[in-house]
C-alpha angles and dihedrals in degrees: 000000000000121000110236110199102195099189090068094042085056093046088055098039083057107038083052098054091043088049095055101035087052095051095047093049094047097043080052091045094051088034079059101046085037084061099036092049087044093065111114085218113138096249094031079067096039083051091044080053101048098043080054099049087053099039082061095052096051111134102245086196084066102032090054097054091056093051086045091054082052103057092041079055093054095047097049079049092055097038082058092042087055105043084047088060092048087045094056086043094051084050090054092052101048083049097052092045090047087040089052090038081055093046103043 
């Protein structure tokens, strides 16, 4: 019989439908500023103009920091992905040796 953690089943189940729902809102959000940046009004342009100008000017010292910040994020997130697999390999094996000690 197969053992069925549903905690984990839940976790997934979640992770999956914010994953999804995250990625839909903000593609809806981007899709939005994508069509109101895109007007040919008079201040729309002056706006377009202005976003670029400071995405230009942006300090790349700080900037870098925060990016930096990020990936040191994603890694300490992998690194725990990863220790919680060998974690739940480390459990199935301690069940299949206590399952072969019972059934000699």
């Amino acid at each position: 019989m197969p053992q069925i953690d549903f905690f984990n089943f839940f976790r997934y189940a979640l992770a999956t439908v914010v994953t999804i729902y995250a990625t839909i809102v903000t593609l809806q959000s981007l899709w939005g500023w994508y069509v109101w940046l895109a007007g040919g009004e008079k201040y729309v342009s002056m706006l377009r103009r202005y976003l670029l100008l400071h995405g230009l000017r942006v300090r790349f010292r700080t900037f870098g920091g925060d990016v930096l910040v990020c990936i040191l994020l994603c890694v300490a997130f992998l690194i725990l992905m990863h220790a919680h697999s060998l974690i739940h390999d480390l459990g199935d094996r301690v069940a299949h040796a206590r399952q072969l000690a019972q059934h000699p």
